[in-house]
C-alpha positions as CSV (number, residue, x, y, z in Angstrom):
1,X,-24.6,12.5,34.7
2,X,-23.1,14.3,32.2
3,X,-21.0,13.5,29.1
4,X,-18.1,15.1,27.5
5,X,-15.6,14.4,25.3
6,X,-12.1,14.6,27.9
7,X,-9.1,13.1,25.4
8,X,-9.7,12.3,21.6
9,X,-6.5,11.4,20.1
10,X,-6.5,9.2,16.6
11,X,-4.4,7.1,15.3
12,X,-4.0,6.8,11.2
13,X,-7.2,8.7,10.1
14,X,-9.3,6.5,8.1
15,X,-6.6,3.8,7.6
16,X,-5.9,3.3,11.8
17,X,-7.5,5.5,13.8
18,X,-7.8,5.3,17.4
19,X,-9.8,7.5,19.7
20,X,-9.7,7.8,23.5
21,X,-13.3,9.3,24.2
22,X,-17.1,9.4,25.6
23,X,-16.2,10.0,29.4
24,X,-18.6,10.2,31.7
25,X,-18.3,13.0,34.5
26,X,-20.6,13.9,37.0
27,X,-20.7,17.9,38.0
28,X,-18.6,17.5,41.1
29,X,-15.9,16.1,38.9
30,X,-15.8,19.0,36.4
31,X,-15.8,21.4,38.8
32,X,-12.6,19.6,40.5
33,X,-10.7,19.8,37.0
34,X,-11.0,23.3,37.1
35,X,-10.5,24.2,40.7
36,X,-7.3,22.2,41.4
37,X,-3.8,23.0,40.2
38,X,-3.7,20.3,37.2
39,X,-2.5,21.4,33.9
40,X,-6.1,21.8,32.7
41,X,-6.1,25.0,35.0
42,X,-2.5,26.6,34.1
43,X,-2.6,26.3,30.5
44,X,-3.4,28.4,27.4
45,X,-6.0,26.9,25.4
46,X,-5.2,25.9,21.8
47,X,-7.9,26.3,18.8
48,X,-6.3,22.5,17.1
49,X,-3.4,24.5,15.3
50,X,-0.5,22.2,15.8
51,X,2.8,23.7,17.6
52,X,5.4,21.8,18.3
53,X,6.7,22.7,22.4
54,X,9.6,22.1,23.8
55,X,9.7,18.8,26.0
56,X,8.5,20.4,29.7
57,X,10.5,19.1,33.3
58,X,7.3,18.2,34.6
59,X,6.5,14.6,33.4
60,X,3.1,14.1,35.3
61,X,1.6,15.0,31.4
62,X,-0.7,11.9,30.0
63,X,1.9,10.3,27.4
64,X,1.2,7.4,24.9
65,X,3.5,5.1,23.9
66,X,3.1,2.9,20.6
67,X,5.3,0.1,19.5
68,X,4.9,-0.9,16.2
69,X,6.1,-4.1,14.3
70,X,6.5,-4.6,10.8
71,X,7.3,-7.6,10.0
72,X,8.7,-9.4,6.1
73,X,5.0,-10.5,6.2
74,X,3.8,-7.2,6.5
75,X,4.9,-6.3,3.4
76,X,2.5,-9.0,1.1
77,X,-0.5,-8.8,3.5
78,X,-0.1,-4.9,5.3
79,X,-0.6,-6.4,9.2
80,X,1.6,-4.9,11.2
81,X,1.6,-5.8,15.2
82,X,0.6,-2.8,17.7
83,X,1.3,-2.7,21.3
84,X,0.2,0.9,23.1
85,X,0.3,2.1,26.2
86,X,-1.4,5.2,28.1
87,X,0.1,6.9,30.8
88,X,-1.2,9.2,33.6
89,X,-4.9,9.1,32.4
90,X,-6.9,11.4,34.3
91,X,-9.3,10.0,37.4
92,X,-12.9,9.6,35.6
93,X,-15.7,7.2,36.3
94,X,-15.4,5.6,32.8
95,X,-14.1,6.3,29.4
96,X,-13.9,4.3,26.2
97,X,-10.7,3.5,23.7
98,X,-12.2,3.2,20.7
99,X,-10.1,1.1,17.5
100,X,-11.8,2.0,14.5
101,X,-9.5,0.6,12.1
102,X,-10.4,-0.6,8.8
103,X,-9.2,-4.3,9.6
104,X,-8.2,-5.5,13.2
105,X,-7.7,-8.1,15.2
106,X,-7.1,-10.2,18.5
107,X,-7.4,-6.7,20.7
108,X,-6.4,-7.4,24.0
109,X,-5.9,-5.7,27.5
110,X,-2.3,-6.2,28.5
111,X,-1.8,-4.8,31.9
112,X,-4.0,-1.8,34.2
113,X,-2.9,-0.4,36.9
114,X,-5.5,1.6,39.5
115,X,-8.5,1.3,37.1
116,X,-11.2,-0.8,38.4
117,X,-12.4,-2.3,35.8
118,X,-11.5,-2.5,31.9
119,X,-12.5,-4.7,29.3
120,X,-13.1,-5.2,25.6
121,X,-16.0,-4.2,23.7
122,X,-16.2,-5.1,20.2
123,X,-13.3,-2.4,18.8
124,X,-13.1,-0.9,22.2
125,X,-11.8,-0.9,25.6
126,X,-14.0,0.3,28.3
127,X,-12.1,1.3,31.3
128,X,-14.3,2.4,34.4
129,X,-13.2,4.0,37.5
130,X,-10.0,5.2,36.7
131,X,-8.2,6.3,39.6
132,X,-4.8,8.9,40.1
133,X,-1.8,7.8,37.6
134,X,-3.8,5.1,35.8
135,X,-2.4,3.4,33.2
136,X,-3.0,0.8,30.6
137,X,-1.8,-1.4,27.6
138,X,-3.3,-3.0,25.1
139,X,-2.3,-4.8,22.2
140,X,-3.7,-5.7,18.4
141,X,-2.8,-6.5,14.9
142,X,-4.0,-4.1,12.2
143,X,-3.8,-3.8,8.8
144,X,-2.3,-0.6,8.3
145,X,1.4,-0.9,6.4
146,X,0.4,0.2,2.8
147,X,1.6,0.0,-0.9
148,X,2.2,3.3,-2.6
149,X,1.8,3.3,-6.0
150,X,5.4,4.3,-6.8
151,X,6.4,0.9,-5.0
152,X,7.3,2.7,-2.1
153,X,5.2,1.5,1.6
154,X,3.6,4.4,3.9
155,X,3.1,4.2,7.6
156,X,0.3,7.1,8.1
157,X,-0.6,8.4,11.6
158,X,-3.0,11.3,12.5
159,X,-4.6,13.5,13.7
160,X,-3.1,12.3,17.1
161,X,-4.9,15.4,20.0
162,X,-5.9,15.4,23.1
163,X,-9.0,17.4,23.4
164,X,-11.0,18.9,26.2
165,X,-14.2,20.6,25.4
166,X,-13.5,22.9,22.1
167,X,-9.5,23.3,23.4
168,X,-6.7,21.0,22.5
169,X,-4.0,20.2,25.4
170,X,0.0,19.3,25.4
171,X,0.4,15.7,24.6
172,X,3.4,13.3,24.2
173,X,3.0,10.5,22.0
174,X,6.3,8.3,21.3
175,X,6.5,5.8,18.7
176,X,8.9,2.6,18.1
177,X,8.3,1.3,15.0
178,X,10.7,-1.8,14.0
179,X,11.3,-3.0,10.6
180,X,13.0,-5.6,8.7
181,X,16.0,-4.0,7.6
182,X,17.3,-7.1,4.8
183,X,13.7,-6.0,3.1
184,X,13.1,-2.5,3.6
185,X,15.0,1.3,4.3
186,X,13.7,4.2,5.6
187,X,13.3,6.9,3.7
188,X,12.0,9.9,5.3
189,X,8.9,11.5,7.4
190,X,6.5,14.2,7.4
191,X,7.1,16.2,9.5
192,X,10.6,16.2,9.1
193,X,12.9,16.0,12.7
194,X,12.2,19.0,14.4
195,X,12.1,20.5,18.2
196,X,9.5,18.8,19.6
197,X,9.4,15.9,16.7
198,X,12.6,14.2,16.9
199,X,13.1,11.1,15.2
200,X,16.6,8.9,15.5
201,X,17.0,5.9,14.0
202,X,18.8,2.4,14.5
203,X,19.6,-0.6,12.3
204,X,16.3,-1.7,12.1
205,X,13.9,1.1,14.5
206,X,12.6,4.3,14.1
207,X,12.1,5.9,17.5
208,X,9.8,9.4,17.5
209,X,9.2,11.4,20.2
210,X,6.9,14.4,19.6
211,X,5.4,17.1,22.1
212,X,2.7,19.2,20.6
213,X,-0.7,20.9,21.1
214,X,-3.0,20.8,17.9
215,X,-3.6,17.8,15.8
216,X,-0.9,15.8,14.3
217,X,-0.4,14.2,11.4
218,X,2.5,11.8,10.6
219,X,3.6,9.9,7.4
220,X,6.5,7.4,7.4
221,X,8.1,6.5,4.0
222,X,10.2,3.4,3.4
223,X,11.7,1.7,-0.2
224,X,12.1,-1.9,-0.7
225,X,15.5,-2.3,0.1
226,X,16.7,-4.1,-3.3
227,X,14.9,-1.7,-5.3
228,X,16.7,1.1,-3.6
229,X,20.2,-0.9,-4.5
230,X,18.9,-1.3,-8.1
231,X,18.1,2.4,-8.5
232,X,22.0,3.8,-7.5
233,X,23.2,1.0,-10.1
């Protein structure tokens, strides 16, 4: 049995990162990634330069989505709820989602569906034999909603990729992030709203919807929502 590295994607490097990885694959299953008609086969290879693409017809692409929840308590203690979901994983005979955040808790499996068997390891989830349009949810709180020194808060994300081998692959990750709006205002992202990052916003969410190859990395910005008031006095 050999091992390789099919999807690493993180989540908030250092602060809340998140990696999909160690998959197990015999020889027989290799060799099927590269002799059927699946994406893996069709596209170019990229070196982890992120480029921003054009949201494709086709659909069948793994997707993640993240929902996000900050709450008025998440601005005194940083713990912010997480729900995430992964979409049309690949058939494999096991592969681990590994949580290394600097502080988390109560990490539970919310639904599966065609995956054998998945549980929770310590900071990961172990799914083994995952079948054709798997998917999964799982759900945490994590300490991640930080304090800038200006006075401002940060919500940092990155380097989300999806990896296979030494090449990086298209990948859509979404995320809903809601927010007290009586406490807090958005203030901006990096990267700005673009084709292929597109951000909208609500009263009190920020949806983003990105497609990309490469590695990215996101920073959300918001103000305290008096001091913004005091400041255009």
């Amino acid at each position: 049995m050999k091992t390789l590295c099919l999807y690493v994607l993180y989540l908030m490097t250092l602060i809340f990162p998140l990696f999909l990885s160690a998959v197990e694959m015999s020889d027989e299953e290799i060799e099927m990634l590269f002799n059927d008609d699946s994406e893996l086969k069709a596209l170019m290879v990229n070196e982890g330069k992120l480029v921003f693409l054009k949201p494709p017809a086709d659909r069948s692409l793994m997707y993640t989505e993240n929902v996000l929840t900050i709450t008025i308590e998440s601005i005194n203690n940083g713990w912010v709820h997480l729900k995430q979901c992964h979409y049309n994983l690949d058939p494999v005979h096991k592969i681990d989602i590994v949580y290394t955040y600097i502080q988390i808790k109560n990490l539970k499996i919310e639904s599966k569906e065609n995956i054998s068997r998945a549980r929770v390891v310590d900071q990961s989830v172990r799914l083994e034999e995952v079948l054709n349009n798997s998917n999964i949810c799982i759900s945490a709180e994590a300490r991640v909603f930080y304090l800038n020194t200006n006075g401002s808060f940060s919500l940092r994300n990155g380097p989300y990729y999806r990896k296979f081998l030494d090449g990086y692959y298209p990948y859509n990750v979404t995320m809903l992030i809601n927010y007290p709006d009586s406490q807090l205002i958005y203030m901006g992202s990096n990267p700005p709203t673009q084709e292929g990052f597109e951000i909208t916003q609500s009263r009190n969410q920020i949806n983003i919807n990105a497609w990309f190859d490469g590695a990215l990395k996101t920073e959300i910005w918001f103000e305290r929502k008096n001091n913004s008031q005091s400041n255009a006095m």
